[in-house]
C-alpha positions as a printed NumPy array, in Angstrom:
array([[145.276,  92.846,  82.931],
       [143.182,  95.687,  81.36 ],
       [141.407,  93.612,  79.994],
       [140.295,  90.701,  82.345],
       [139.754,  93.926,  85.044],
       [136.886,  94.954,  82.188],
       [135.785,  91.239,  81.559],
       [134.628,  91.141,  85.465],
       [133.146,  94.693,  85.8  ],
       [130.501,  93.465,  82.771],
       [130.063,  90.579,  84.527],
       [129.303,  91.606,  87.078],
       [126.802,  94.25 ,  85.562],
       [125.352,  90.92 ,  83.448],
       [124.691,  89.348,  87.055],
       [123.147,  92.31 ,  88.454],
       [120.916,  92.735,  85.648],
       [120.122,  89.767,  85.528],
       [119.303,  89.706,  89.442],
       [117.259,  92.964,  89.383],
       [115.36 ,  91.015,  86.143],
       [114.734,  88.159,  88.242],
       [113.683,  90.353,  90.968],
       [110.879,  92.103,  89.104],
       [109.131,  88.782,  87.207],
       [108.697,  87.349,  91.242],
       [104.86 ,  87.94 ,  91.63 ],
       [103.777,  90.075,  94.806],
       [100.74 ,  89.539,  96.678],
       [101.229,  93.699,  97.172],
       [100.47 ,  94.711,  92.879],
       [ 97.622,  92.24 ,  92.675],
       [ 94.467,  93.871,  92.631],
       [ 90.502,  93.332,  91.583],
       [ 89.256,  94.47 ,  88.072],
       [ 86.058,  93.897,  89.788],
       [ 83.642,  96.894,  91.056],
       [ 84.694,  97.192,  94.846],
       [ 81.609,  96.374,  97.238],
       [ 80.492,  99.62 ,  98.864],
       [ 79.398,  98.554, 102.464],
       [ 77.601, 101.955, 102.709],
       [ 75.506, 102.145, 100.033],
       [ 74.54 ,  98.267, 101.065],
       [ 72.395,  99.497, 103.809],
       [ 70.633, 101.884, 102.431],
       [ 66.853, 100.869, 101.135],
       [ 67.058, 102.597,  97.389],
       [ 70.516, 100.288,  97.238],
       [ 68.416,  97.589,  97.793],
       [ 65.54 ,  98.012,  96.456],
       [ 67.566,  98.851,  92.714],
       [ 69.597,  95.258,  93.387],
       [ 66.165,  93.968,  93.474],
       [ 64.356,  94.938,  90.276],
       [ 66.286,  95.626,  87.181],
       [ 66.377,  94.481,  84.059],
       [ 68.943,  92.173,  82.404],
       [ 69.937,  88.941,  80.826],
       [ 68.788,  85.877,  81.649],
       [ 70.026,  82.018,  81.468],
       [ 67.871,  78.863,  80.547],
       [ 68.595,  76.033,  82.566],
       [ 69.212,  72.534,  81.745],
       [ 65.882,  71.311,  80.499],
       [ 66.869,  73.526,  77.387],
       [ 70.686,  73.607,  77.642],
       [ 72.131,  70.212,  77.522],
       [ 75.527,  71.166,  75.851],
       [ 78.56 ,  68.622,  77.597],
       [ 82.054,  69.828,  78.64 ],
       [ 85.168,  68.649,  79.779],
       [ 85.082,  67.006,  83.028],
       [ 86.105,  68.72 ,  86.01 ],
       [ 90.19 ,  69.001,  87.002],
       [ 92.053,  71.513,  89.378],
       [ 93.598,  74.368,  87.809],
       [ 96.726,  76.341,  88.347],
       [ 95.491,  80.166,  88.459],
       [ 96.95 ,  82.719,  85.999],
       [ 98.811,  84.569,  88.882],
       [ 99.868,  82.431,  91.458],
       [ 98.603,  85.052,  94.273],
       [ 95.364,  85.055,  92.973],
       [ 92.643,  82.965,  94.748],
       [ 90.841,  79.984,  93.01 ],
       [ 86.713,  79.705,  93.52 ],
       [ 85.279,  76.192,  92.169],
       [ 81.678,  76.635,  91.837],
       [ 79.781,  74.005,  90.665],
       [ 75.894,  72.105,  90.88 ],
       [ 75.844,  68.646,  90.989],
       [ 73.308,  66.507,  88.77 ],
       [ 70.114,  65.389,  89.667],
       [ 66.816,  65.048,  87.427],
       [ 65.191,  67.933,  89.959],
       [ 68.277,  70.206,  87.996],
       [ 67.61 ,  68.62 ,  84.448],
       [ 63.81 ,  69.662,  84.687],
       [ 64.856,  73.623,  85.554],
       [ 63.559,  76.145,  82.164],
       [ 64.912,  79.481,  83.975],
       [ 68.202,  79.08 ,  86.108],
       [ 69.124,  81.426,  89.05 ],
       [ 70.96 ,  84.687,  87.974],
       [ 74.739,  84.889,  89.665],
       [ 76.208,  88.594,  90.234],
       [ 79.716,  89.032,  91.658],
       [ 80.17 ,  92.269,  92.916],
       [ 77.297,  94.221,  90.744],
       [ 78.924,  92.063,  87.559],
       [ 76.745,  88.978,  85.998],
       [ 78.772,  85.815,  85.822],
       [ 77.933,  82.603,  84.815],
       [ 74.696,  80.7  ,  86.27 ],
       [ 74.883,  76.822,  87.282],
       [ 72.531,  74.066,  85.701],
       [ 72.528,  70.459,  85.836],
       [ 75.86 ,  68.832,  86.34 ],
       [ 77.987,  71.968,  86.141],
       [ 81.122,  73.51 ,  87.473],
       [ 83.377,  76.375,  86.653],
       [ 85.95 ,  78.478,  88.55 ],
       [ 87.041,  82.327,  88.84 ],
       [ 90.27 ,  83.583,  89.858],
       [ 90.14 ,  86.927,  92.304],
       [ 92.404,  88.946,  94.314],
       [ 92.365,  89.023,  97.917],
       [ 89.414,  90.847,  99.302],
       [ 86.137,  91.408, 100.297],
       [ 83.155,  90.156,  97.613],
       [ 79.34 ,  89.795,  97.41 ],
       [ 77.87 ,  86.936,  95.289],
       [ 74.171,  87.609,  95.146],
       [ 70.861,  85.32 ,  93.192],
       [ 67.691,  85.864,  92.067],
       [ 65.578,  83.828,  89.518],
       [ 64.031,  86.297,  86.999],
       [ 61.118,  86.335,  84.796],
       [ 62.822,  86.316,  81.462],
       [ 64.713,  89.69 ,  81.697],
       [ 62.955,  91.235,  84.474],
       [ 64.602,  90.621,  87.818],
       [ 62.146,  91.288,  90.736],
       [ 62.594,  88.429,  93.22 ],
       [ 64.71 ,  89.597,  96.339],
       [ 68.174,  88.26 ,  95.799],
       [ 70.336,  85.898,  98.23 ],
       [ 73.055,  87.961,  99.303],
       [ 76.683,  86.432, 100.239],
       [ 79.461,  88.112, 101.408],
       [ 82.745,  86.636, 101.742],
       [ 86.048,  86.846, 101.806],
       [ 89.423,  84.909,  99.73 ],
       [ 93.043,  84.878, 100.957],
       [ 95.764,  84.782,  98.295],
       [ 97.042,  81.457,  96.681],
       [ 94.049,  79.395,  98.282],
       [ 91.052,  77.657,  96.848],
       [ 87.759,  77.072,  97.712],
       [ 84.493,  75.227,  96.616],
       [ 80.992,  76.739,  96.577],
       [ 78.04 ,  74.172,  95.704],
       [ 74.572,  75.476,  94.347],
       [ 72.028,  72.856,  96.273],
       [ 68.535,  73.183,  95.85 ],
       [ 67.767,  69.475,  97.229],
       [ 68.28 ,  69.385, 100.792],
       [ 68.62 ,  65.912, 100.896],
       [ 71.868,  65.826, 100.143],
       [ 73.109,  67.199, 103.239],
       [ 75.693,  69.855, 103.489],
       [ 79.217,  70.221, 104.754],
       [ 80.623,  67.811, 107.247],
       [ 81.771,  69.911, 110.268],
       [ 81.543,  73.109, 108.264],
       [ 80.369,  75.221, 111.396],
       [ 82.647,  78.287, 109.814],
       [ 82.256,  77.995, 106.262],
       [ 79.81 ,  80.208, 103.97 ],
       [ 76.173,  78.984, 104.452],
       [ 73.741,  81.435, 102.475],
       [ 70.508,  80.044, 101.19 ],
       [ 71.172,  77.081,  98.311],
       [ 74.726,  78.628,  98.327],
       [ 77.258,  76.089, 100.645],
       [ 80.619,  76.554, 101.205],
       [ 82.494,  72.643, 100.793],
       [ 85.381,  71.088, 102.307],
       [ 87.817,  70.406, 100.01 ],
       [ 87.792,  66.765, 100.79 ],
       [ 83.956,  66.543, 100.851],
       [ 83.886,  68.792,  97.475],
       [ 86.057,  66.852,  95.231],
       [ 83.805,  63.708,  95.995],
       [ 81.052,  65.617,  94.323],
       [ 82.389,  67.841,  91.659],
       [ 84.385,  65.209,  89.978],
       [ 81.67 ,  64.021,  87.784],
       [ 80.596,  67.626,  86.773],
       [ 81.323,  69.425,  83.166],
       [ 82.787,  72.644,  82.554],
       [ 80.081,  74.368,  80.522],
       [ 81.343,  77.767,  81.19 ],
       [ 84.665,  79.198,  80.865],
       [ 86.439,  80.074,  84.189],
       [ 87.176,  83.766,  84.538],
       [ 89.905,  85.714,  85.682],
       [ 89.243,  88.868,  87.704],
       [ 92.882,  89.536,  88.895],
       [ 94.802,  92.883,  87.705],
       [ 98.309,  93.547,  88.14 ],
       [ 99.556,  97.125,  89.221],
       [102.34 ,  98.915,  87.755],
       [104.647, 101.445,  89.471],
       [103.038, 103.648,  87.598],
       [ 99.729, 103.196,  89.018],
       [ 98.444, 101.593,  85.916],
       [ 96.481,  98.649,  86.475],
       [ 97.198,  95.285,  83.534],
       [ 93.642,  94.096,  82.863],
       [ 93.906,  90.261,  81.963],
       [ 91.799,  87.872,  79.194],
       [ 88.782,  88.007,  81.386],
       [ 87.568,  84.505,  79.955],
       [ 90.154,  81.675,  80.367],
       [ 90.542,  79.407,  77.144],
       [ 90.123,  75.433,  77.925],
       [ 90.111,  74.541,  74.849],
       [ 86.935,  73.126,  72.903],
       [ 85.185,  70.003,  74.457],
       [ 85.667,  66.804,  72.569],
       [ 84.049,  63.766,  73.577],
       [ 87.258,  61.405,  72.558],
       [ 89.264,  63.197,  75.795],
       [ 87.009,  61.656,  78.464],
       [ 88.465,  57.577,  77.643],
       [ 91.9  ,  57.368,  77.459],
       [ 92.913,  53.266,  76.904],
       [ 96.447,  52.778,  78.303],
       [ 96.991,  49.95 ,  75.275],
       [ 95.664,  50.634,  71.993],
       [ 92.399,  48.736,  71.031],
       [ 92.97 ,  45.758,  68.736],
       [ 90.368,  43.734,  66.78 ],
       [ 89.8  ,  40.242,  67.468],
       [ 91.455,  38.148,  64.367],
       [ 89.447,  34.621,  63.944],
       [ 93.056,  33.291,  61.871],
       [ 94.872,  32.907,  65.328],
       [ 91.762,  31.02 ,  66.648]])
């Protein structure tokens, strides 16, 4: 009876352990934070602020005139952490895009992320918050034009799609009285969205801007640039039966 009286106490430990294990691997909306720079709404207003968001120097990206590299075509992702929130930005394709040298310069929060050309899409997974997405077409490396300034706001575990326009032909959103509106930048419908990015390449890795906090107040910085794998031209045709050759013998 000694015996079985020890067999259930370590059980019972095993079980809690194991409970207190499964516990700790649930994800919590609460130790999910930004590895970005957080927006100072201060500084925003002030003119020197604005006036150093304005001219700088820094990189620049050519636009699809020069880059005409293909990727895979576009499909929904599942986000590293599943309280992190999924952006799909993306330009559609048009022979007004495939005739741009220069393309428009895209900073998140202060930190340069991927521009849009021609027939493009990519995504970037971010914590709940407060963000500002802001253009500006340079000359080469020198920035000078007065950036387009967005600021917006994700909720945890959604998604949402932001198209570059230029052409205002087009149109834009289809009741979208409430959604993000900020010079060629348009906020999309979900429904309305994946009608247009479906056709468009991922020519850009997505990025992941989502920390995790410890209990010790250490913040787990992720792979910033997700891995898709490398584009190959045989993925986009799938045949459900395998191809045969026409034999003249059986004729």
């Amino acid at each position: 009876m000694r015996y079985v009286g020890l067999m259930i106490v370590a059980s019972c430990a095993l079980t809690a352990c194991q409970s207190h294990k499964a516990v700790e691997q649930q994800p919590s909306s609460h130790n999910v934070v930004s590895t970005l720079k957080a927006v100072d709404f201060e500084k925003e207003n002030s003119f020197v602020y604005e006036k150093l968001d304005q001219y700088k120097l820094g990189k620049f990206s050519v636009g699809s005139w020069i880059n005409q590299e293909p990727g895979q075509y576009f499909k929904l992702v599942k986000p590293q952490n599943p309280n992190a929130a999924v952006v799909y930005f993306y330009r559609p394709d048009s022979k007004w895009n495939r005739q741009e040298i220069i393309a428009q310069s895209f900073y998140l929060n202060g930190k340069r992320i991927p521009s849009l050309i021609s027939n493009h899409y990519y995504w970037i997974e971010l914590a709940e918050g407060d963000y500002k997405l802001s253009l500006s077409r340079p000359l080469a490396v020198i920035h000078f034009q007065k950036p387009k300034v967005a600021y917006f706001h994700v909720q945890a575990g959604q998604q949402y799609f932001v198209k570059y326009e230029e052409e205002k032909f087009r149109g834009g959103p289809n009741g979208g009285g409430e959604l993000l509106k900020v010079g060629p930048l348009m906020q999309m419908p979900t429904r309305q969205a994946l009608k247009e990015i479906g056709m468009t390449q991922l020519k850009s890795p997505g990025l992941n801007f989502v920390g995790e906090l410890r209990a010790d107040g250490k913040v787990i910085q992720p792979k910033e640039k997700i891995d898709s794998g490398d584009y190959q031209a045989s993925d986009d045709v799938h045949l459900s039966t395998p191809f045969k050759i026409w034999n003249p013998l059986t004729w």
